[in-house]
N, C-alpha and C positions, 0 to 999 in steps of 0.2 A: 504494500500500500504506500500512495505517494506521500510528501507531506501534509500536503491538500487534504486525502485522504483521510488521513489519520487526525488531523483538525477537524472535518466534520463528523467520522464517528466520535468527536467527545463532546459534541455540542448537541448530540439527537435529541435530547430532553429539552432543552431550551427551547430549541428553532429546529423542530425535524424538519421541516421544508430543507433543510442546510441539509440535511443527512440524503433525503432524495435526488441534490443534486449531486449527491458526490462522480459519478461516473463523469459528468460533463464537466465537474471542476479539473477532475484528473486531464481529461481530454483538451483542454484546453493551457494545460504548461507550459511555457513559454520554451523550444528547443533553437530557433536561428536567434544570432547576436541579433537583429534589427527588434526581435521579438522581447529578449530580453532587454534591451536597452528601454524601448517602452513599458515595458511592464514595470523594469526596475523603478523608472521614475512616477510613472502611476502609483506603485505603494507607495513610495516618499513621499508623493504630495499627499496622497487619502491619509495617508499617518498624522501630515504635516496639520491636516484639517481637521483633525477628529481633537487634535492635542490643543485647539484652539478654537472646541466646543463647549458652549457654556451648558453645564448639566450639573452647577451645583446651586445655581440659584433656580428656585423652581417658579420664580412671577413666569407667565405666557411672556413677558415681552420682552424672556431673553431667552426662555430656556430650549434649548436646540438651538437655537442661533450661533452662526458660524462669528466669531469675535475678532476683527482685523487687526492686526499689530500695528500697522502703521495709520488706519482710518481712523482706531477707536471707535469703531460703531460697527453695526449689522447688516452689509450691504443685502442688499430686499434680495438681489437675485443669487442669496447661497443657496439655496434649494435646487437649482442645477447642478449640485451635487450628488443628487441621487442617483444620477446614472453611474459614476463614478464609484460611488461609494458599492453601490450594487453589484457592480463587476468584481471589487477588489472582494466580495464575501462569496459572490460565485464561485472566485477560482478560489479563493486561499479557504474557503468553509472556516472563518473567522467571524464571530456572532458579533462583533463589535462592530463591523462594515455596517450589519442590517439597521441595529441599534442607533447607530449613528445618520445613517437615512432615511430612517421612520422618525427621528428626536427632528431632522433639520426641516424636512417635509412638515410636518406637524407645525413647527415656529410658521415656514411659510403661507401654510393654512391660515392660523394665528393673526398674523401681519401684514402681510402685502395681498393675500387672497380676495376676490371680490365676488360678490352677489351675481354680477353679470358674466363669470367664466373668464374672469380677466385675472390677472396679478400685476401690479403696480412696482416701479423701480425700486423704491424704499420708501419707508415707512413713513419720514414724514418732507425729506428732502426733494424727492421727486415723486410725483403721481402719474407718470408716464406708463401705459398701458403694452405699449407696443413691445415689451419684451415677453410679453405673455407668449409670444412664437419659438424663444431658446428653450423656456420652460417647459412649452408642450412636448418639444424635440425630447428636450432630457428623458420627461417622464413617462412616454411613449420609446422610446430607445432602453428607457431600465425596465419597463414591463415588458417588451419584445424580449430581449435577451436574458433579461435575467428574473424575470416575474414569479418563478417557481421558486426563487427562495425564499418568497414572501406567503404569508397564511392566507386563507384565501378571502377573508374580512377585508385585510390589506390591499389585497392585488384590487379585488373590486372595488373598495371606494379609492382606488389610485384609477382604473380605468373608469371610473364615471365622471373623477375630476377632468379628465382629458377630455371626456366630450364634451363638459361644460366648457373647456378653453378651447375646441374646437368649434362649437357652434359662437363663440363672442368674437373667434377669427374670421370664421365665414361671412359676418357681418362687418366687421372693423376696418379687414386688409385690401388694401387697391395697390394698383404699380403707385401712386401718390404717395401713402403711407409714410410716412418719416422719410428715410433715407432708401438707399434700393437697395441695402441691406435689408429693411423687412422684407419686403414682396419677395426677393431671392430666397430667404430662409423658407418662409412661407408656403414655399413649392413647395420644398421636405415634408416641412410639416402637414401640409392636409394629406400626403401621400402617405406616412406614417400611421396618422390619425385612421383615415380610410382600411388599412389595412388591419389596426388595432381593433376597430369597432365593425368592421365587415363594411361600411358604409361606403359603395364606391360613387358617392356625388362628391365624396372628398376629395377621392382621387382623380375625378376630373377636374375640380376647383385646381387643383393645383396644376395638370396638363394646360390650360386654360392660360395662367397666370406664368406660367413657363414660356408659353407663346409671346406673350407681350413685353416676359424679360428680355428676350433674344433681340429684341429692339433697343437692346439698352446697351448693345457690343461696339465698338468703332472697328472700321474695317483691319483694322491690324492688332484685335483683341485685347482691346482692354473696356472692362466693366466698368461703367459708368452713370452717378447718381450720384456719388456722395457730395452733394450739396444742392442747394434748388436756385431755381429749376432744373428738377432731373435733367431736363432734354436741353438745358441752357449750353451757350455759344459763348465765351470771352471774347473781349476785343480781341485778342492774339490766335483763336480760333482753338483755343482750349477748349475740354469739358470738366465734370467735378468728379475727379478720378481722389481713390486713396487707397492707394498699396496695402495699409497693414488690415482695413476691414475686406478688399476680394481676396485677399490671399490667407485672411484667416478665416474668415466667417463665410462671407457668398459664395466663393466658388467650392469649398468645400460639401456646403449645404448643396449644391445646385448638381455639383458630381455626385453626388449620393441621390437623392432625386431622380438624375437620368438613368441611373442605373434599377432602381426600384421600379420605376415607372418606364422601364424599357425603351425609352426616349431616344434615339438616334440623333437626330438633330443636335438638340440640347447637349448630350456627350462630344461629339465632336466639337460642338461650339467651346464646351468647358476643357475641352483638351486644348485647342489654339489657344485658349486665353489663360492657360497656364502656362504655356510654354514661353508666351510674351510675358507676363509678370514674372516669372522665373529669371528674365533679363537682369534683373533688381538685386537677384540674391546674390552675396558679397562671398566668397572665398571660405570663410568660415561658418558661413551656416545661419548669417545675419540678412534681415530686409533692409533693403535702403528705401527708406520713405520718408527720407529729409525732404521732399517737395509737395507730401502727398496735404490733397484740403485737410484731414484732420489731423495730422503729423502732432497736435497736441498731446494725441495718446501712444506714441510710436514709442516703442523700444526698442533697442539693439537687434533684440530677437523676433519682433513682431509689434504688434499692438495688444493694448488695456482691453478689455471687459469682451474680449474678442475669444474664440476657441482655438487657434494653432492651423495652422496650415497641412498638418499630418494626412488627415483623411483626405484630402484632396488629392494629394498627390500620389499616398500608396496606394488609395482605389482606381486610379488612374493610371499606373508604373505600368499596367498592360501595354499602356499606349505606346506611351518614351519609358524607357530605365534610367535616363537622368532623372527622373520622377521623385524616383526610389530614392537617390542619393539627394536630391534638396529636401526630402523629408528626412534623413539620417540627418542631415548636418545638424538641421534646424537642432531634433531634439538633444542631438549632441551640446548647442552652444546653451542650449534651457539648464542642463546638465550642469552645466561650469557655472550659469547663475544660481543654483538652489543651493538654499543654506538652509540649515532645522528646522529642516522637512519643509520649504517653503520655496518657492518663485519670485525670485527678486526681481524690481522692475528695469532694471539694468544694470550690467557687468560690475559696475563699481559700486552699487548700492549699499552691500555689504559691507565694502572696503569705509566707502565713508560714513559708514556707522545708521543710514537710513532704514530704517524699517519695512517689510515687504507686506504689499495689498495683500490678503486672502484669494481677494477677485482673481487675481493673476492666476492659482492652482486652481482653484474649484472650477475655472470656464478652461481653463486649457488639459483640464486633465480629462474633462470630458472626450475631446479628440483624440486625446490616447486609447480609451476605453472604446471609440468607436473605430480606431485599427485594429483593436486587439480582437474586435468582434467581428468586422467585416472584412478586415486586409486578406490578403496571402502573404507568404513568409518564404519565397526559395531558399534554401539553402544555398552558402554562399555567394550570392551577387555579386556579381562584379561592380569594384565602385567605377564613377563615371566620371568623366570631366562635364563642366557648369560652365553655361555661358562666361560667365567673369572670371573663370580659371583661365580664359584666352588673351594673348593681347591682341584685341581686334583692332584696335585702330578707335573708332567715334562710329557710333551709333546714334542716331535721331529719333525722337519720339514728338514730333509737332504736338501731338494732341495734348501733353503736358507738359510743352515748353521743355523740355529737359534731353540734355544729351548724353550719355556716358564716354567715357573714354578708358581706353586700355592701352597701354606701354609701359614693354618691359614688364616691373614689378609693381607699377602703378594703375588703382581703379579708383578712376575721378567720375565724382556728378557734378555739374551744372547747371542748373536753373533759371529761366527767365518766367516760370508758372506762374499767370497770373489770374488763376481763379482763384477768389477767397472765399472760405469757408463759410466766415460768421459778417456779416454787414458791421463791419466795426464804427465806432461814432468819429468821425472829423475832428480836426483837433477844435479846439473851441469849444467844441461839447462836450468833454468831460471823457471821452473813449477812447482807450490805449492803445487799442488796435494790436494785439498780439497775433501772430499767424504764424505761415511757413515764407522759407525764405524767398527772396526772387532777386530779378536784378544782376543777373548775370553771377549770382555767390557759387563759389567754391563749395557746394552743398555737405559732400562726401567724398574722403580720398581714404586709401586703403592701400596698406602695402605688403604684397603677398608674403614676406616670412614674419614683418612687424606686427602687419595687424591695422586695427584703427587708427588714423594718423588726425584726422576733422570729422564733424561730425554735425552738422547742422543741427540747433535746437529751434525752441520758436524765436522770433525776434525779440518777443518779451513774453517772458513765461505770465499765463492768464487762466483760472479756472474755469474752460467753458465747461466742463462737465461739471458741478462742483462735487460731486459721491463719486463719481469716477476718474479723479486725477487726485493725484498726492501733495500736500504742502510742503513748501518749505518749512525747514527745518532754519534756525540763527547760525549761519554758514555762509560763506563765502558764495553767491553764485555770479552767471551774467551768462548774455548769448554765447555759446558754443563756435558758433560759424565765423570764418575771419573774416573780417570787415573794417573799413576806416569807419572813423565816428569822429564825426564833433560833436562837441554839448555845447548849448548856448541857452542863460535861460533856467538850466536842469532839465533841459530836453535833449534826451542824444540823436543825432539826424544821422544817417547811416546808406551805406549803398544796399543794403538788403531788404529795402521797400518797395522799389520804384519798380513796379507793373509795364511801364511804358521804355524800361529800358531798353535798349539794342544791342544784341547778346551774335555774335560770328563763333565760326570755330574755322578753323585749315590748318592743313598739315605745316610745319614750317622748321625746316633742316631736322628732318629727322624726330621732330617732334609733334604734340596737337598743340597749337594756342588757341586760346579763347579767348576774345576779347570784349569788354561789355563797358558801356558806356550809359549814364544817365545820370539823375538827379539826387543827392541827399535828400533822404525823407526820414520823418519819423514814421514807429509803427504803426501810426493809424492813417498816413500816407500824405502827412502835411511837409513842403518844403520851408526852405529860410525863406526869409523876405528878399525878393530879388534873384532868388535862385544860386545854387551851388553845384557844379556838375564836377562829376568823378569818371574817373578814368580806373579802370582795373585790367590785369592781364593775369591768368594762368597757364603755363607753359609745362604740358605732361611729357616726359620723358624718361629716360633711362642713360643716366642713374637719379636724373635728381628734376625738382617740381621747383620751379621759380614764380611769385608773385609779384606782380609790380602794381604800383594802386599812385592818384594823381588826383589832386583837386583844384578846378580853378573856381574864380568867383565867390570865394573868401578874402578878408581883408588879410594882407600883409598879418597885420599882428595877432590874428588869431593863434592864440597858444593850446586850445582844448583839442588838438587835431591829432588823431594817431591812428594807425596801423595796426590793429590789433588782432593776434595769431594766435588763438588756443590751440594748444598742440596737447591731443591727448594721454595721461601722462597719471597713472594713479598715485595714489599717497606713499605706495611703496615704493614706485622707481625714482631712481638716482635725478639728482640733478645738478649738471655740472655746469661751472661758464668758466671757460681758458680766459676770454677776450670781451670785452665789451660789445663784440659783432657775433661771437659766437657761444650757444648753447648746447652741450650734449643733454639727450634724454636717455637714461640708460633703462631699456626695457628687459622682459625675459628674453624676448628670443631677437634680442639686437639695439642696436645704439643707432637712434635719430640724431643726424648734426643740423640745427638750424642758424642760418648764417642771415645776415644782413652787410647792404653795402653802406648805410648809413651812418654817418661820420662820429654820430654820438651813440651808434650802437643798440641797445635794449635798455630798458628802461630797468630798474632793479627788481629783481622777479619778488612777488608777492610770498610770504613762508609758510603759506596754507595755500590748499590747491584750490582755484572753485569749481563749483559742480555743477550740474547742470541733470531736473528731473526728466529734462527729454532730451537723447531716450536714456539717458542714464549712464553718465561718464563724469569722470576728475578730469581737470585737465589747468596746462601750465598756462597759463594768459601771459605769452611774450609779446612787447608792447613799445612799438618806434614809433618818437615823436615825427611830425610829420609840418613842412613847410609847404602854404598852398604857393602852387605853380612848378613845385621840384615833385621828382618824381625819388620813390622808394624801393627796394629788392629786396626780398627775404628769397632764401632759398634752401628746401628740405630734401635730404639724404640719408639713405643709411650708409652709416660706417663702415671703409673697410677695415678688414682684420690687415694685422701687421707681420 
């Protein structure tokens, strides 16, 4: 008998449900590394969440409640944990999984649950309805797969509650609906619902609603909605794309959907438009959605309150086997961010002592649990090369402004995206205008044995969510992305606002430059009086990345003007400066040398690193004054050995 096994024959008295599924617990042990590498993380996080279940105070408006370390409070949608939780008692016949998904079930009964088949975001922060579609997914996926370990009082009023939030969806959901994240999950869910409850008007609801997704593709695959109007045009002939919700949530849901609902179309559409978002994924196993409209909630590894990009791509690896391998990496780099038993919101989270959302494991862990349920698992695979393991050269994507470049050991993005996500307020009115970057920024660079080299955040970190993004902490922060700034006022004006910049790219000796030109703005997109235009250059090569940045139309005596280079850099690496013009960054796996040609050098580095919540890095803020009408060089390499 396995361990599995031998776990549920000692629990028969408790939860015999547990004892009758022992065959298919056994049967389901995890034997390929891809298998085990999911699974392994799946118990860590369910561990991680059980250990930060309130079940000693017994008032209803905590008890089961999932308890966030870093929120302090009960995000509404932990109850998407039952799928999760449900698998980990399937396989391992551990009576604590069920206990702990009937206790968290129960709170969201309790608190977010409604009269009309709906569940609301949280309890008193937001009353938003439209997540009622993850939840039904959940708890329609833990009684598909794993229903039988539950008594059968349990299972039924879990499947009645489904048909209450399926019939308040059948009413609710349109392609309109919040973002094109709903209507895309959406599909799933009525096809799930349909199949849970026999009822096939679901399963056409959702055929139906699939139809009129496929209108929401740009002819070179990318999903598009995230911001309104859905079907809207930017001046620059952009639409409202965001990398970390299709590649964690929609195209996910949408790949599962075509296949349940034997949808031909739909599958091959969701296969193109993986293949194109897959363009994004970094070397290591990370999304670059430095540009994307919602990039507020991007992390290193994906996006906030999102599920994981996993099932998308292993139910899909039929298609391509690079599939296979952007799902290993991902869950690989989730791996290096989890600390006890948790999902930190990015790489250095830990490191700078930041606390990790709950949300992050309870939705992401869900996607594991539907690998482990629906994937295949070859023995040994071969791993693959990824797009951005090549040096192509510059790649174009008009529809988001944004180019990629590849040389040598360098993966650069650049940005001139100029959809905004949120209508921010004009300056005068009181609105900060926080977003993603534009403007010709140096969004993302990445150095294939370094690692993260820049890292675009928002322009000005802003709570558009406020239950689903993290506060600072009394620390050191500021924009991630390099950029000149002046401040005048206590306003800092900057080249990473300006929408209407003019952004080139061409090869030039051997290398890509990029050249962008436009106006200082602040982040809610107001210029100086009389205007200030900047000049910037990025020069991707091998071995080394040069910046040059220029301001005219500043007076002579402006002193508040610099250059300023976050080079990512956690609190453990080294830091050295030989010379006033130059800095080593001493990493694990190599030594950054950043140099400048400017006559007075760096400005004296800061003795605390700052950080930045999106997507979650330390980083050195190296800082040259700057004279308007002269122009500036910094220039980044790694080290040779001697």
């Amino acid at each position: 008998m396995t361990t599995a096994g031998a776990a549920l024959f000692g629990v028969r008295a408790a939860f015999p449900e547990l004892a009758k599924a022992a065959q298919s617990a056994d049967s389901s042990t995890p034997q390929t590394a891809e298998q085990k590498l999911y699974a392994g993380l799946l118990k860590t996080w369910c561990d991680g969440i059980i250990a930060r279940q309130i079940t000693e105070l017994r008032d209803p408006a905590f008890y089961g409640g999932l308890l966030c370390p870093s929120c302090a409070l009960i995000h509404g949608r932990c109850g998407d944990a039952v799928y999760p939780l449900l698998k980990m008692a399937h396989t391992s016949g551990d009576s604590k999984y069920v206990r702990a998904a009937k206790l968290v079930h129960e709170w969201s009964q309790a608190q977010v649950s409604r009269a009309d088949g709906s569940w609301v975001n949280d309890v008193s922060l937001s009353s938003w309805q439209g997540i009622t579609v993850f939840h039904t997914i959940a708890l329609a996926e833990a009684l598909k797969h794993h229903g039988e370990v539950l008594d059968k009082p349990t299972r039924a009023a879990w499947t009645d509650r489904v048909a209450a939030a399926a019939k308040f969806l059948d009413s609710f959901i349109s392609i309109e609906t919040g973002n094109v994240n709903y209507p895309v999950t959406s599909t799933l869910a009525f096809v799930l619902c349909g199949q849970l409850l026999g009822e096939d008007r679901y399963i056409e609801r959702g055929r139906k609603l699939a139809q009129r997704v496929m209108e929401q593709f740009t002819p070179d695959g990318f999903l598009f909605g995230e911001g309104h109007p859905l079907d809207g045009i930017s001046p620059k002939g952009c639409r409202p794309i965001d990398l970390g919700y299709n590649i964690e949530e929609s195209l996910p849901s949408l790949a599962l959907y075509s296949l349940l609902a034997n949808d031909k179309p739909v599958e091959q559409q969701v296969v193109a438009a993986l293949k194109t978002h897959m363009e994004f994924q970094l070397p290591d196993g990370a999304w670059d959605n430095s540009w994307g409209t919602r990039n507020y909630k991007w992390t290193w590894w994906g996006s906030r309150t999102s599920d994981g990009c996993h099932p998308g791509f292993v139910l899909m690896a039929h298609h391509d086997p690079r599939f296979r391998e952007a799902a290993r990496r991902n869950a690989e780099l989730m791996q290096a961010s989890t600390h006890d038993g948790l999902l930190y919101g990015g790489p250095h989270y830990y490191e700078h002592g930041d606390l990790p959302c709950v949300h992050h494991s309870f939705t992401h862990a869900k996607a594991l649990a539907t690998v482990l349920d629906r994937g295949s698992f070859p023995e040994n695979p071969e791993r693959s090369q990824l797009p951005r393991d090549i040096a192509y050269g510059v790649k174009s994507f008009p529809v988001i402004g944004t180019r990629l470049a590849a040389a040598g050991p360098w993966r650069a993005t650049v940005t001139e995206y100029d959809w905004e996500y949120i209508e921010h307020v004009q300056a005068g009115a009181g609105g900060s205008g926080g977003g993603h970057v534009t403007g010709g920024a140096l969004s993302q660079l990445f150095h294939a044995e370094i690692g993260p080299v820049f890292v675009a955040s928002m322009t000005q970190y802003e709570l558009i969510e406020i239950s689903n993004q993290q506060q600072y902490r009394d620390s050191p922060h500021m924009p991630l992305t390099p950029r000149i700034e002046y401040t005048e006022a206590g306003k800092a004006y900057t080249n990473l606002n300006d929408y209407k910049a003019v952004l080139t790219a061409q090869p030039y000796a051997g290398s890509i430059l990029f050249d962008a030109q436009g106006v200082l703005q602040t982040p809610s997109h107001a210029p100086l009086p009389g205007g200030a235009k900047y000049h910037v250059t990025h020069r991707i090569a091998d071995p080394a990345v040069e910046l040059t940045a220029s301001t005219t139309g500043l007076p002579t005596s402006a002193k508040t003007l610099r250059f300023i280079v976050p080079v990512i850099a956690s609190s453990t690496d080294r830091v050295e400066q030989s010379n006033a013009q130059t800095v080593h960054i001493i990493r694990p796996k190599g030594t950054l040398v950043i140099s400048t040609d400017a006559q007075q050098g760096f400005a004296p580095i800061p003795a605390q690193r700052t950080f930045n919540l999106v997507p979650g890095f330390e980083a050195v803020p190296l800082t040259v004054a700057m004279q308007p009408g002269e122009q500036v060089r910094v220039r980044i390499e790694k080290a040779t050995k001697v």
